[in-house]
Steps between C-alpha positions, in 0.01 A plus 500: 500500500328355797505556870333382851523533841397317808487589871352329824441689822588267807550613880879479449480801194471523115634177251494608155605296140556657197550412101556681193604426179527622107535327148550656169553355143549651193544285179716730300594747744650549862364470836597501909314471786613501860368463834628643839411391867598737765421470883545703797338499852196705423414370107525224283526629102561344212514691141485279097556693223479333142538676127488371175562663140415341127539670225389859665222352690605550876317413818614477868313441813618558852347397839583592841404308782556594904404319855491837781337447821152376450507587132535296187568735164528395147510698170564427137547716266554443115544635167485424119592659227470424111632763254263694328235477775473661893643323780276281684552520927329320756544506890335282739540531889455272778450599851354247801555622847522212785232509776634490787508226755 
């Protein structure tokens, strides 16, 4: 799953862009992924989510991704898992605030 964000600061207010997307693949096994967009007057989100299982190995990731105000947000989180051994998780965040004009 990936996500980004974009936002420029003008003397007329805030324009922001935003894209997000998700994959997953499995050769023997099943997989989904989605991605949402949703948008209201005070944010700008978007939310992929992507799993995949093969033959008991299962991993996922998820990553959220929101324009508010002068803030640009972005966190991934994902998981694997291969039987017989612990789950491996990882989490990465992303957070630029806009200077303002």
């Amino acid at each position: 799953t990936v996500g980004t964000a974009g936002a420029c600061q003008t003397d007329g207010g805030t324009t922001a862009s935003i894209g997000s997307a998700s994959s997953a693949a499995a050769a023997d096994g099943k997989s989904k992924s989605q991605t949402k967009v949703n948008e209201n007057p005070k944010q700008l989100s978007a939310q992929s989510r992507a799993e995949a299982m093969d033959k008991g190995t299962f991993s996922k990731s998820q990553t959220k991704t929101r324009v508010q105000g002068d803030e640009l947000q972005s966190r991934t989180r994902s998981m694997s898992h291969v039987p017989g051994e612990n789950p491996v998780k990882s989490t990465t965040d992303s957070i630029v605030v806009l200077p303002q004009p």
